[in-house]
PQR file with spaces between the fields and no chain letter, atoms N, CA, C, O and H, PARSE charges and radii, in Angstrom:
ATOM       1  N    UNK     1    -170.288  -82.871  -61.458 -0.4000 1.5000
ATOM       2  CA   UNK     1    -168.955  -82.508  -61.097 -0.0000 2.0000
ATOM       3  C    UNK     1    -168.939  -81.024  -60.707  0.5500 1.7000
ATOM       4  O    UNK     1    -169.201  -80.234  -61.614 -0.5500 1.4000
ATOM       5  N    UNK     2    -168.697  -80.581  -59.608 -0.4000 1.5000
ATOM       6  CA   UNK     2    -168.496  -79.672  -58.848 -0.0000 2.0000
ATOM       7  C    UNK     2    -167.387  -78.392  -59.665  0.5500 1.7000
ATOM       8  O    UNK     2    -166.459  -78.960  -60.241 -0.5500 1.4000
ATOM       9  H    UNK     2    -168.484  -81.223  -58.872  0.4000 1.0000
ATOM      10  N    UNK     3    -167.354  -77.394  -59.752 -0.4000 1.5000
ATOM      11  CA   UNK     3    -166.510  -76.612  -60.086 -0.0000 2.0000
ATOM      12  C    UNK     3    -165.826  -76.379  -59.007  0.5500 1.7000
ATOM      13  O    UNK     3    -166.475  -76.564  -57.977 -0.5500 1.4000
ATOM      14  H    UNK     3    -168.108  -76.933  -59.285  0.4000 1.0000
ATOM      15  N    UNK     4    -164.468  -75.951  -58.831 -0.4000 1.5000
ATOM      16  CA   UNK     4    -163.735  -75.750  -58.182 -0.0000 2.0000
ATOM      17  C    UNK     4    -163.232  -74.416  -58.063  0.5500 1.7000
ATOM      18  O    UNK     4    -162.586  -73.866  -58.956 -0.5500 1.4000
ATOM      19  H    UNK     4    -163.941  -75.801  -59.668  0.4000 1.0000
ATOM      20  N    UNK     5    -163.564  -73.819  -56.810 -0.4000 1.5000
ATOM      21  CA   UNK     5    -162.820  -72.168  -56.900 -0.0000 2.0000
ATOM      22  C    UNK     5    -161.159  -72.502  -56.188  0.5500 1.7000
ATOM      23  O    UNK     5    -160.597  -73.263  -55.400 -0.5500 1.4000
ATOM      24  H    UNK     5    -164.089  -74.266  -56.085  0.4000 1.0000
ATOM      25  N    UNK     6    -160.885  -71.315  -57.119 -0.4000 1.5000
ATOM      26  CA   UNK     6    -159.344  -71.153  -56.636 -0.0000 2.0000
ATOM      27  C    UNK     6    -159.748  -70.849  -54.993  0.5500 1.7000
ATOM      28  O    UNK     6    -160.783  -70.583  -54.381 -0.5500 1.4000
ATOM      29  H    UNK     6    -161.342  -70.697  -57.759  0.4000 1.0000
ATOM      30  N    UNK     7    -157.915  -71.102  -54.565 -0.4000 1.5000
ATOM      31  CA   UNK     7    -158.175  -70.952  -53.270 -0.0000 2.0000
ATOM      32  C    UNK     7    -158.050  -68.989  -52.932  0.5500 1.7000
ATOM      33  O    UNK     7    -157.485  -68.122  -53.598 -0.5500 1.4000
ATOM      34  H    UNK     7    -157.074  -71.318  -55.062  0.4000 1.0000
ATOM      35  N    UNK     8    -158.529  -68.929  -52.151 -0.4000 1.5000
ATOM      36  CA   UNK     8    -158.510  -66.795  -51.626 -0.0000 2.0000
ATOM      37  C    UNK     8    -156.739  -66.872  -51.609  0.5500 1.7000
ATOM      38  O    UNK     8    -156.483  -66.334  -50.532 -0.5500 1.4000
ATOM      39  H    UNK     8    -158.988  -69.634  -51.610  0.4000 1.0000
ATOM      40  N    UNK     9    -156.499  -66.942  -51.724 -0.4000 1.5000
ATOM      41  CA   UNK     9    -154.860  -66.792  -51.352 -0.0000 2.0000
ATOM      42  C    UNK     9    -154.606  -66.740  -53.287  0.5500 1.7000
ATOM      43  O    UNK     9    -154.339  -65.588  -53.631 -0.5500 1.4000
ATOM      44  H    UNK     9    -156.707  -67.379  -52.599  0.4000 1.0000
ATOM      45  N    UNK    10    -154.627  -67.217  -53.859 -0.4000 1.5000
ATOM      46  CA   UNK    10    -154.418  -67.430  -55.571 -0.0000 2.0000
ATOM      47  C    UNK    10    -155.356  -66.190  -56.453  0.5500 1.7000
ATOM      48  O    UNK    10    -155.142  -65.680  -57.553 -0.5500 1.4000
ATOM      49  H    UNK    10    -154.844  -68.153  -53.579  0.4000 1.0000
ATOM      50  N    UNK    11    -156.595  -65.943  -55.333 -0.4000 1.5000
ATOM      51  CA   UNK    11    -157.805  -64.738  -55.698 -0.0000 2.0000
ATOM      52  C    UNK    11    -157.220  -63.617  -55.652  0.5500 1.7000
ATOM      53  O    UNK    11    -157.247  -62.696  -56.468 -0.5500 1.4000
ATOM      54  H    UNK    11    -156.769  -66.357  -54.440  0.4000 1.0000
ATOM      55  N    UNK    12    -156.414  -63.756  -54.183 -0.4000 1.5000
ATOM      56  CA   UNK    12    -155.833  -62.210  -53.443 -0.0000 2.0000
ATOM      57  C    UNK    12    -154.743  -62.028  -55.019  0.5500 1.7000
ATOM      58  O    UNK    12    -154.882  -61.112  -55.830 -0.5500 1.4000
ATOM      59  H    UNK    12    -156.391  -64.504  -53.520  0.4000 1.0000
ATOM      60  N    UNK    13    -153.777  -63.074  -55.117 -0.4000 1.5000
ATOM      61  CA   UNK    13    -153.043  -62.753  -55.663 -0.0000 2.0000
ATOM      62  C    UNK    13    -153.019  -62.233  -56.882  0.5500 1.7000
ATOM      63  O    UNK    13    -151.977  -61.735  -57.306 -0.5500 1.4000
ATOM      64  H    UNK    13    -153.664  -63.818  -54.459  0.4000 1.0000
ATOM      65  N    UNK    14    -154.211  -62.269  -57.666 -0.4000 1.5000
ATOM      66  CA   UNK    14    -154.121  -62.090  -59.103 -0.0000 2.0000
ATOM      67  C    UNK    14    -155.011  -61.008  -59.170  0.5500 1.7000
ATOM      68  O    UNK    14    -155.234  -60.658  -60.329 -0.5500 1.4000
ATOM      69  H    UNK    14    -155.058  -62.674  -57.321  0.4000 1.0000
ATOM      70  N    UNK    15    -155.873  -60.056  -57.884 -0.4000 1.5000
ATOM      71  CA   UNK    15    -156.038  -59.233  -57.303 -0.0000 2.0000
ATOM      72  C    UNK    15    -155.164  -58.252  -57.355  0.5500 1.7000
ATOM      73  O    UNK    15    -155.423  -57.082  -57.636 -0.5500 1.4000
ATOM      74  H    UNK    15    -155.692  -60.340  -56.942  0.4000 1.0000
ATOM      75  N    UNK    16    -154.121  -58.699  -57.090 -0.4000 1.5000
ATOM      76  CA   UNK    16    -152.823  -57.704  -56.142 -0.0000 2.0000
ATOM      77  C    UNK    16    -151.991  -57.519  -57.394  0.5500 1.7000
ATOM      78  O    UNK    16    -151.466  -56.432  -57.637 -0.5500 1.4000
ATOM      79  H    UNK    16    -153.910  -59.650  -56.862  0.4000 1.0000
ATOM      80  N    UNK    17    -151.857  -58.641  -58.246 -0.4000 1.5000
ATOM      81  CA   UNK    17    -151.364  -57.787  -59.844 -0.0000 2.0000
ATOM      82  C    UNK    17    -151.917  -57.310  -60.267  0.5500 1.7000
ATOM      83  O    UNK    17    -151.359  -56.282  -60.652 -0.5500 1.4000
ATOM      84  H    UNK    17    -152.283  -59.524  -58.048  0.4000 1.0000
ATOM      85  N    UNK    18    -153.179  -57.371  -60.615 -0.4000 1.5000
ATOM      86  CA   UNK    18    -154.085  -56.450  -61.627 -0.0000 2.0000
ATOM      87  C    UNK    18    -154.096  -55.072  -60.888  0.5500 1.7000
ATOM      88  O    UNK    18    -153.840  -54.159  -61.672 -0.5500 1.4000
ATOM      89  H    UNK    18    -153.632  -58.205  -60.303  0.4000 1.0000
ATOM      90  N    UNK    19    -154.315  -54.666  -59.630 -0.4000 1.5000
ATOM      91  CA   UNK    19    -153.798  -53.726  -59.249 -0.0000 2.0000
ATOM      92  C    UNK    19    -152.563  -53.158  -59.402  0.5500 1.7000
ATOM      93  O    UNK    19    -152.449  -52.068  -59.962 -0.5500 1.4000
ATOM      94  H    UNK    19    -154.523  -55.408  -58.993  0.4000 1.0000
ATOM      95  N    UNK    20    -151.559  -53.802  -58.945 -0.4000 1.5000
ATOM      96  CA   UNK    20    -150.320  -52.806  -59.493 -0.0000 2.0000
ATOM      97  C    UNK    20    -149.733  -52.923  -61.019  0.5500 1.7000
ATOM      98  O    UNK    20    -148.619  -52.506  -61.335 -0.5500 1.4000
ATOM      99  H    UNK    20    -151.651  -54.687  -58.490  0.4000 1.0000
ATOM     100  N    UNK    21    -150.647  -53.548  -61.909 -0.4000 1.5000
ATOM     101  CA   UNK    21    -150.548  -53.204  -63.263 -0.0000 2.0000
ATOM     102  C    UNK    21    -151.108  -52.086  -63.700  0.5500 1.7000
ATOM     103  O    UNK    21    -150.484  -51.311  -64.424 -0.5500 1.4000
ATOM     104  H    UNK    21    -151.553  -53.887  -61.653  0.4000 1.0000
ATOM     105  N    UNK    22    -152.499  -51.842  -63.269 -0.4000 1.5000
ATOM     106  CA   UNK    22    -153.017  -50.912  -63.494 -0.0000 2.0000
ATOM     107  C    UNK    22    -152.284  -49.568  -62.927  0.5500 1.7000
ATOM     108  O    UNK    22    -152.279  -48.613  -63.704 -0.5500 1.4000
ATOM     109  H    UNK    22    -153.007  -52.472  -62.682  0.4000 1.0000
ATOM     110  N    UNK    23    -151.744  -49.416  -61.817 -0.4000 1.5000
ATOM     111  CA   UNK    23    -151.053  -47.993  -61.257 -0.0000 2.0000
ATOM     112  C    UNK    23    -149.669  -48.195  -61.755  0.5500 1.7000
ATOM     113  O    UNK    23    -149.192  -47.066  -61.869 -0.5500 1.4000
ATOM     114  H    UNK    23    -151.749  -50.192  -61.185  0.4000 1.0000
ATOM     115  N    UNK    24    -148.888  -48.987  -62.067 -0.4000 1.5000
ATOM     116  CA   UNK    24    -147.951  -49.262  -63.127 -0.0000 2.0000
ATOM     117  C    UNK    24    -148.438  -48.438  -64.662  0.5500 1.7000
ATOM     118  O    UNK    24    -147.964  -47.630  -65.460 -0.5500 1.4000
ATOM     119  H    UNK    24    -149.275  -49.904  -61.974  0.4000 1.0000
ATOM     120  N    UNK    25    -149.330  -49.006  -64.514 -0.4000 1.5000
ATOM     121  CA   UNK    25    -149.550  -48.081  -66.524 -0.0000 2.0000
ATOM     122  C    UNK    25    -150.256  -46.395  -66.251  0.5500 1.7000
ATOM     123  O    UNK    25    -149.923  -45.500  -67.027 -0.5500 1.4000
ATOM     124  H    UNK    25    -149.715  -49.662  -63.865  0.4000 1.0000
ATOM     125  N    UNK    26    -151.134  -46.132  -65.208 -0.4000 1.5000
ATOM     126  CA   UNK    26    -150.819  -44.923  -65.157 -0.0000 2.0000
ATOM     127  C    UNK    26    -150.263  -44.041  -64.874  0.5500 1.7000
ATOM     128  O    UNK    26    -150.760  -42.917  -64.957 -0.5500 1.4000
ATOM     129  H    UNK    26    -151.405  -46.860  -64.577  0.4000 1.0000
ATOM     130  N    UNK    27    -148.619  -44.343  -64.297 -0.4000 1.5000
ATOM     131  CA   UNK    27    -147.486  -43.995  -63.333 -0.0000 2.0000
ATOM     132  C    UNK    27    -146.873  -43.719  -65.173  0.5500 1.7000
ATOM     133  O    UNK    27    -146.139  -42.742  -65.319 -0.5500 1.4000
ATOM     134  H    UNK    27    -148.216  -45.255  -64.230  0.4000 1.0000
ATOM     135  N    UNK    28    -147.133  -44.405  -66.202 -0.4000 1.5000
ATOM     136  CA   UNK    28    -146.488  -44.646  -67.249 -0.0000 2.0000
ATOM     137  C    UNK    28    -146.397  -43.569  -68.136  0.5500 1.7000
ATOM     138  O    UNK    28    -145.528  -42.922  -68.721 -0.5500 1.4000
ATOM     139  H    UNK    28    -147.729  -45.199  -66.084  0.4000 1.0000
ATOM     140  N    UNK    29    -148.257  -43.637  -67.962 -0.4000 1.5000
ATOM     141  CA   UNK    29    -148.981  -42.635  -69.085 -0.0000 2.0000
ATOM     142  C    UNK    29    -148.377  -41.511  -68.799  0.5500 1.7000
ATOM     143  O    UNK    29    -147.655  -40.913  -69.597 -0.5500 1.4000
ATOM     144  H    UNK    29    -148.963  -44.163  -67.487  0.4000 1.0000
ATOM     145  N    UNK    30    -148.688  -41.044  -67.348 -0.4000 1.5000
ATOM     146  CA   UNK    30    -148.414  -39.704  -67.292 -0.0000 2.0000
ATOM     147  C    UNK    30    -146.725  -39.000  -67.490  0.5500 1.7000
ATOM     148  O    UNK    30    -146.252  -37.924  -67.855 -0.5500 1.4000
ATOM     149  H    UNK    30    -149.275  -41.530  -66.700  0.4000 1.0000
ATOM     150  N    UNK    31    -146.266  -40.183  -67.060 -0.4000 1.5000
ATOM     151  CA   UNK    31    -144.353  -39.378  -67.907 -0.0000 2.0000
ATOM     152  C    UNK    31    -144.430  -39.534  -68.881  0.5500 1.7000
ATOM     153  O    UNK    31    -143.839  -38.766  -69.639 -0.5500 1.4000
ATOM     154  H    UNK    31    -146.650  -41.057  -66.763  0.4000 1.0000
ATOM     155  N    UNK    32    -144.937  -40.245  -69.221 -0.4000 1.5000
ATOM     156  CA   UNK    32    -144.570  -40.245  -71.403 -0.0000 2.0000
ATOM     157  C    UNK    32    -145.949  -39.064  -71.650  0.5500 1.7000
ATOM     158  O    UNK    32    -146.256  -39.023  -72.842 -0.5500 1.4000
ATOM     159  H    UNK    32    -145.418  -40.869  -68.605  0.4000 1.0000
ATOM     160  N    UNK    33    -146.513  -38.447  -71.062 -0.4000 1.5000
ATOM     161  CA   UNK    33    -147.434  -37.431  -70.790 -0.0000 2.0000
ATOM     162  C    UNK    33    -146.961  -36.193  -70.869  0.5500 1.7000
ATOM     163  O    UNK    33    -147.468  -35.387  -71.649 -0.5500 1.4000
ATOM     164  H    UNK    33    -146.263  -38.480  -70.094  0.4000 1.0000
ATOM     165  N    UNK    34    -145.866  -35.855  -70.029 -0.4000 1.5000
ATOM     166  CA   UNK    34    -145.239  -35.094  -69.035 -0.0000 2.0000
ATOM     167  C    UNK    34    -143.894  -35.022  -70.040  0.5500 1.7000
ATOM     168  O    UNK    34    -143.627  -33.840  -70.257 -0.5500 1.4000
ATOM     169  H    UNK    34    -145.453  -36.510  -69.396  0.4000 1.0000
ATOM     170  N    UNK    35    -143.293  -35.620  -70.480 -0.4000 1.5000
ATOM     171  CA   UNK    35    -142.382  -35.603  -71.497 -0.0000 2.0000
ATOM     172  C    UNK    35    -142.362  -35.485  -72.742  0.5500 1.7000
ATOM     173  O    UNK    35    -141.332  -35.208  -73.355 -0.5500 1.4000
ATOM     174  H    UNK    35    -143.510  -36.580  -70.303  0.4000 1.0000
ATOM     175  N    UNK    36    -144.013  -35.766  -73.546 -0.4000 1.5000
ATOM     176  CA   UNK    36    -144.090  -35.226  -74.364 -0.0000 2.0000
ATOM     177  C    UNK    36    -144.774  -33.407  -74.592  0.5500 1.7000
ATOM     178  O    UNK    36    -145.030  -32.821  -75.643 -0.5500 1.4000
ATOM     179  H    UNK    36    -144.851  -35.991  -73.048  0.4000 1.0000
ATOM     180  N    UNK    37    -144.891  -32.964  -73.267 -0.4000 1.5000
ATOM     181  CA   UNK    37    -145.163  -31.770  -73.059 -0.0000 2.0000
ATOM     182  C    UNK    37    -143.919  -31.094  -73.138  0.5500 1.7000
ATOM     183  O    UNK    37    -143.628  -30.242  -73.978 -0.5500 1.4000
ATOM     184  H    UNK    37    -144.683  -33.440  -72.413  0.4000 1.0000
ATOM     185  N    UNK    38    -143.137  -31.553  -72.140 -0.4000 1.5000
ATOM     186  CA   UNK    38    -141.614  -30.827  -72.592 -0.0000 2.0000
ATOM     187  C    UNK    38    -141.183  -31.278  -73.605  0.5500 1.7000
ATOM     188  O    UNK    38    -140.216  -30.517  -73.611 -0.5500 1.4000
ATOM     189  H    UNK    38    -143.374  -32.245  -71.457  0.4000 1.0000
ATOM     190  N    UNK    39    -141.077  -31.714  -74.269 -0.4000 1.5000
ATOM     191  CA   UNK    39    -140.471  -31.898  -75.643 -0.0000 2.0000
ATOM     192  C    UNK    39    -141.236  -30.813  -76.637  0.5500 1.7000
ATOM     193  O    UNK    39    -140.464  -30.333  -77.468 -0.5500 1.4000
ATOM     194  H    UNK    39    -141.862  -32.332  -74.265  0.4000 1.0000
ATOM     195  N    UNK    40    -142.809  -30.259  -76.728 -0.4000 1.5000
ATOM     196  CA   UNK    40    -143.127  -29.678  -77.341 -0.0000 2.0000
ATOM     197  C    UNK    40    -142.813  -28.055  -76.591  0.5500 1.7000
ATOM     198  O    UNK    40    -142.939  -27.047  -77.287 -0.5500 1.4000
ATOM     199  H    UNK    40    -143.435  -30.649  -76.053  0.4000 1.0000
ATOM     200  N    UNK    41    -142.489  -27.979  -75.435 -0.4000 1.5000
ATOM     201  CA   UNK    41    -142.104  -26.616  -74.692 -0.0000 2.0000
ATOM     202  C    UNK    41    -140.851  -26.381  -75.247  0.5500 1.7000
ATOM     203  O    UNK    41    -140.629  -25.237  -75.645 -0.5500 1.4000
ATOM     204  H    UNK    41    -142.387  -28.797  -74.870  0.4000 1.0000
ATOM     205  N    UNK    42    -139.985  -27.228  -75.355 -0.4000 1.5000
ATOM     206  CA   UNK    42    -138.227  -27.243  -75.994 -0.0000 2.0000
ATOM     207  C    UNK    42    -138.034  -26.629  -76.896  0.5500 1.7000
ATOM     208  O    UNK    42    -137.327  -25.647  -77.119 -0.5500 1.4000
ATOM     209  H    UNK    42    -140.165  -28.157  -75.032  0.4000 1.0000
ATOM     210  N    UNK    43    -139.478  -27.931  -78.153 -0.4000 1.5000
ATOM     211  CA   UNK    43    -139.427  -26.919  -79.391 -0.0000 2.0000
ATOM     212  C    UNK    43    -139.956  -25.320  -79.736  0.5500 1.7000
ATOM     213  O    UNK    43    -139.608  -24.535  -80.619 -0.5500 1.4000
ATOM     214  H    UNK    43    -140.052  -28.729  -77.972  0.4000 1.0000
ATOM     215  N    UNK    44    -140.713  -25.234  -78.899 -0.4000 1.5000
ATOM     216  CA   UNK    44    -140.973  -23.699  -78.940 -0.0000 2.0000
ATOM     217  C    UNK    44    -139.664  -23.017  -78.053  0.5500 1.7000
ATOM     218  O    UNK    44    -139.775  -21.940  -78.638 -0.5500 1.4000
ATOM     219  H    UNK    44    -140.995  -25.871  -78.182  0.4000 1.0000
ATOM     220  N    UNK    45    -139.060  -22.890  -77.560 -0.4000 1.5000
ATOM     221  CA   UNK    45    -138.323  -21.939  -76.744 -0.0000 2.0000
ATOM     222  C    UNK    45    -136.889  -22.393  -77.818  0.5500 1.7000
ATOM     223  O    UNK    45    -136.017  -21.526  -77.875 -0.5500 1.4000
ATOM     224  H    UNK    45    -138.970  -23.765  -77.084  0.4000 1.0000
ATOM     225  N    UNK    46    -136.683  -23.480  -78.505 -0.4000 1.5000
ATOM     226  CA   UNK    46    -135.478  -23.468  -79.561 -0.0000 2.0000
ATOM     227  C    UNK    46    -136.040  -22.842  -80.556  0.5500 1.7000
ATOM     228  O    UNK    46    -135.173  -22.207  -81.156 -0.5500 1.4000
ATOM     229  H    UNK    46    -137.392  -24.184  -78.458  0.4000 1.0000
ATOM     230  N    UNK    47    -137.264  -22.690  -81.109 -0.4000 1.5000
ATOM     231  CA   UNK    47    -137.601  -21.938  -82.116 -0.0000 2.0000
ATOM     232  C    UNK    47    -137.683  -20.257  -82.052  0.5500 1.7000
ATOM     233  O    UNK    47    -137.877  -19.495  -82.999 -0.5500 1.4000
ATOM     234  H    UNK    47    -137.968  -23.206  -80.621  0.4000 1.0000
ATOM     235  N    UNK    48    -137.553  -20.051  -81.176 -0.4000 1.5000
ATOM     236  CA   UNK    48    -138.152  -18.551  -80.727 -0.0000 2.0000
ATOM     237  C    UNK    48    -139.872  -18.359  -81.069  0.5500 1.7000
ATOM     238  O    UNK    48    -140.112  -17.278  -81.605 -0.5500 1.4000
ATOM     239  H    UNK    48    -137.395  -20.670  -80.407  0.4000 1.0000
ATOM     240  N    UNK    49    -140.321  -18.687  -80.983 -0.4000 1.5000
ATOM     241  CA   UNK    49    -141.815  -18.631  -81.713 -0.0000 2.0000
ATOM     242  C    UNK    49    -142.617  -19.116  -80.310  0.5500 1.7000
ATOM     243  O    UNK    49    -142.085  -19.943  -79.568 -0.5500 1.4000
ATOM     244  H    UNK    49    -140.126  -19.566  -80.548  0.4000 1.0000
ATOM     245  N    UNK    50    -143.586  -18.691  -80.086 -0.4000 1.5000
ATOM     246  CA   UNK    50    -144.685  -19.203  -78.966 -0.0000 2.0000
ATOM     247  C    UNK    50    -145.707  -19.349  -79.748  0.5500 1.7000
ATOM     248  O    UNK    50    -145.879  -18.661  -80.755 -0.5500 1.4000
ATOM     249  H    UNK    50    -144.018  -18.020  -80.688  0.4000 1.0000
ATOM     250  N    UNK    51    -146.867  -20.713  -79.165 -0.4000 1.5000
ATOM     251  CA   UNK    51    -147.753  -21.092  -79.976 -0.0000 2.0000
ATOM     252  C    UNK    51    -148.587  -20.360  -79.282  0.5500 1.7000
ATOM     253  O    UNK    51    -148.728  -20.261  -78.063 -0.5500 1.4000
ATOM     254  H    UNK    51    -146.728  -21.272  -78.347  0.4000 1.0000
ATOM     255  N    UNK    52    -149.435  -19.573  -80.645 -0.4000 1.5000
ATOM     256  CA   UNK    52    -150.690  -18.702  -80.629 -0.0000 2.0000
ATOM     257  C    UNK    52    -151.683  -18.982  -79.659  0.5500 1.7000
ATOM     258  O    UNK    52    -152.643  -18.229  -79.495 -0.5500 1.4000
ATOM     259  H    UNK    52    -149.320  -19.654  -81.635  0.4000 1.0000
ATOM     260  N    UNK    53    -151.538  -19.856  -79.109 -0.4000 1.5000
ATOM     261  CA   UNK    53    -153.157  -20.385  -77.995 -0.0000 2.0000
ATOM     262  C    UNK    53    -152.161  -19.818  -76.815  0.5500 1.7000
ATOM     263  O    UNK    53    -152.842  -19.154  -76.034 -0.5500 1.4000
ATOM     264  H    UNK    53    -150.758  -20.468  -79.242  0.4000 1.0000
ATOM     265  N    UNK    54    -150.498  -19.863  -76.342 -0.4000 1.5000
ATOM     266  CA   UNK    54    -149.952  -19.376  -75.240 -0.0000 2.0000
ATOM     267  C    UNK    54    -149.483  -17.899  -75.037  0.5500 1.7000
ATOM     268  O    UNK    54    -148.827  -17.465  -74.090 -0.5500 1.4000
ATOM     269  H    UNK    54    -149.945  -20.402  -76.977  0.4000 1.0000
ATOM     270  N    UNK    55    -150.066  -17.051  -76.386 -0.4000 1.5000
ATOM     271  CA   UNK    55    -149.466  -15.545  -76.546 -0.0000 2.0000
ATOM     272  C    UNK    55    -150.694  -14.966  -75.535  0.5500 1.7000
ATOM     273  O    UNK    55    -151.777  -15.312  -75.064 -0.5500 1.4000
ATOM     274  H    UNK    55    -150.598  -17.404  -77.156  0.4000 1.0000
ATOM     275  N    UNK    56    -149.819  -13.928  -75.543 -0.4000 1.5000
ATOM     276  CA   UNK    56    -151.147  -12.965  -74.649 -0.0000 2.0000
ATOM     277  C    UNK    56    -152.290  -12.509  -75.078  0.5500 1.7000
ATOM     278  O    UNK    56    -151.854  -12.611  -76.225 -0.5500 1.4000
ATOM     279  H    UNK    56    -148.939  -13.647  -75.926  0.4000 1.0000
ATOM     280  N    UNK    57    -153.503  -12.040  -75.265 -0.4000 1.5000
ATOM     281  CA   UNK    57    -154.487  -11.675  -75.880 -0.0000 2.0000
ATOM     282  C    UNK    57    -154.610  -10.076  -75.436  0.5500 1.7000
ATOM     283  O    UNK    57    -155.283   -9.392  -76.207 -0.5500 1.4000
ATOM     284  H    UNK    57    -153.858  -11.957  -74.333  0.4000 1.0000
ATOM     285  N    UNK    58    -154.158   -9.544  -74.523 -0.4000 1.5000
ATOM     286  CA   UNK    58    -154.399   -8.097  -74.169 -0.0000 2.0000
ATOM     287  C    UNK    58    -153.367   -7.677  -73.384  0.5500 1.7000
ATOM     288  O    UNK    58    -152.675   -8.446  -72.716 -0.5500 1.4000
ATOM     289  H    UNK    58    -153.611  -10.100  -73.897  0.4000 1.0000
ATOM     290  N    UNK    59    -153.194   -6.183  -73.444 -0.4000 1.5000
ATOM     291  CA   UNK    59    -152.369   -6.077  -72.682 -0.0000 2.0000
ATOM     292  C    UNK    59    -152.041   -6.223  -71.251  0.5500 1.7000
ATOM     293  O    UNK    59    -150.946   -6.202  -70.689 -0.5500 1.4000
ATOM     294  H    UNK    59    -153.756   -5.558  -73.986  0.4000 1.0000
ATOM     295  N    UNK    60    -153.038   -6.350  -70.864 -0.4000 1.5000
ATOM     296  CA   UNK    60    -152.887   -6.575  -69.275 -0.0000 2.0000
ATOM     297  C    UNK    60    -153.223   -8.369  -68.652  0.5500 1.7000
ATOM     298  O    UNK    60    -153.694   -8.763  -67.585 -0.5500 1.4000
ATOM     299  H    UNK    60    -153.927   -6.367  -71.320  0.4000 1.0000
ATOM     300  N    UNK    61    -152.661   -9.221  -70.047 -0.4000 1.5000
ATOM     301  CA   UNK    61    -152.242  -10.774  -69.551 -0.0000 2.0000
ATOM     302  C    UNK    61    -151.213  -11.118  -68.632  0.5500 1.7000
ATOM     303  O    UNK    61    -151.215  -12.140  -67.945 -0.5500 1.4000
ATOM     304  H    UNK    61    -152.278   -8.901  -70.914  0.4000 1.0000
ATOM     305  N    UNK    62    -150.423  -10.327  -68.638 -0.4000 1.5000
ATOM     306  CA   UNK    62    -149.235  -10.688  -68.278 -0.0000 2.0000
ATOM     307  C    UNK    62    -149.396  -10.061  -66.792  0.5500 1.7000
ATOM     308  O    UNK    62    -148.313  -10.373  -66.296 -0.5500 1.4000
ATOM     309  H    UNK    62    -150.422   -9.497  -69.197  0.4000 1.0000
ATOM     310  N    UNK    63    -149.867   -9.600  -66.132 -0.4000 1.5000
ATOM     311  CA   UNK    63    -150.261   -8.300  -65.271 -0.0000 2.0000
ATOM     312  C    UNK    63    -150.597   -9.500  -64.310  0.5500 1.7000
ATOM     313  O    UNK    63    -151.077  -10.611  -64.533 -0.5500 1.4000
ATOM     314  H    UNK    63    -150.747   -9.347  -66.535  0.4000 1.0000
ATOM     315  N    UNK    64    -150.033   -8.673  -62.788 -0.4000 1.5000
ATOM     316  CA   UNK    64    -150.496   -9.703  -61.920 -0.0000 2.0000
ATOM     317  C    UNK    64    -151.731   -9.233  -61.305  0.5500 1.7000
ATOM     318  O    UNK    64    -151.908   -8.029  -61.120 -0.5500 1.4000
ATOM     319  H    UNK    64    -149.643   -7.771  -62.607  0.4000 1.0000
ATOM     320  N    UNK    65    -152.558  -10.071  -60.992 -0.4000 1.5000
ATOM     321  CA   UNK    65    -153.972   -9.036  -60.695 -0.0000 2.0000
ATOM     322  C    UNK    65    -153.708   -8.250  -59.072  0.5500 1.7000
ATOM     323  O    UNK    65    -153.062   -8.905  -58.255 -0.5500 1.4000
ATOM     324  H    UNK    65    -152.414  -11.049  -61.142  0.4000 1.0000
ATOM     325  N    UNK    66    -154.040   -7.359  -58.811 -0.4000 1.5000
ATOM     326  CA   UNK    66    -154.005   -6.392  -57.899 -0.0000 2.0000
ATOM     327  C    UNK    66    -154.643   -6.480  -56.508  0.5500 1.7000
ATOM     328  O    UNK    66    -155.736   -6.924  -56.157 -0.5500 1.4000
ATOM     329  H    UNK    66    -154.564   -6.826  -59.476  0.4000 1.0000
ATOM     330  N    UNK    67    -153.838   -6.035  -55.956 -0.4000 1.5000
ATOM     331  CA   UNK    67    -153.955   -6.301  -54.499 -0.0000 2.0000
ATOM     332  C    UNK    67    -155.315   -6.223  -54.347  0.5500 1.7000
ATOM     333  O    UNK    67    -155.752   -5.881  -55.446 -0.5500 1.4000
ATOM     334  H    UNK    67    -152.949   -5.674  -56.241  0.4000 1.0000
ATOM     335  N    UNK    68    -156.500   -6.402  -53.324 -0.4000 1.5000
ATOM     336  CA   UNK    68    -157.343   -6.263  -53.099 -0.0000 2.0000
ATOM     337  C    UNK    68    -157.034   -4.871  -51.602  0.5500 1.7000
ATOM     338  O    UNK    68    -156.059   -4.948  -50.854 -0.5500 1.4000
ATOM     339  H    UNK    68    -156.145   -6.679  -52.432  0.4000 1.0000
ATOM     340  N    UNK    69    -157.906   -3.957  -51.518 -0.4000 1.5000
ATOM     341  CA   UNK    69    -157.249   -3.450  -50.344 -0.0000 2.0000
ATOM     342  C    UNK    69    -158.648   -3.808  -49.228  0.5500 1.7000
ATOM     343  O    UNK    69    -158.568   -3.536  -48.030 -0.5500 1.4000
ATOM     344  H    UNK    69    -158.698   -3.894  -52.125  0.4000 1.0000
């Protein structure tokens, strides 16, 4: 008894979801990504406090680097 392949049309199709499932869930990741970044930016700027890895390390961080002439 012969196995039977689906027909290309039923192939394409379950093709063509698994694709836009997949760019569906990383369309996903990255706002619930992207939102839990602002949510932790919120809490620092409602706290007054900046987290130690975003403070400056010298004085000339903040400094825009200089023209080249």
């Amino acid at each position: 008894m012969p196995i039977d392949k689906p027909p290309p049309r039923e192939k394409a199709t379950k093709v063509a979801i698994g694709v836009v499932a997949i760019i569906a869930f990383v369309i996903v990741a990255i706002f619930v990504g992207f939102n839990l970044n602002h949510l932790q930016t919120q809490r620092e700027l409602q706290s007054g406090q900046v987290d130690p890895r975003d403070a400056p390390k010298s004085p000339t961080d903040l400094q825009a680097p200089r023209p080249k002439p």
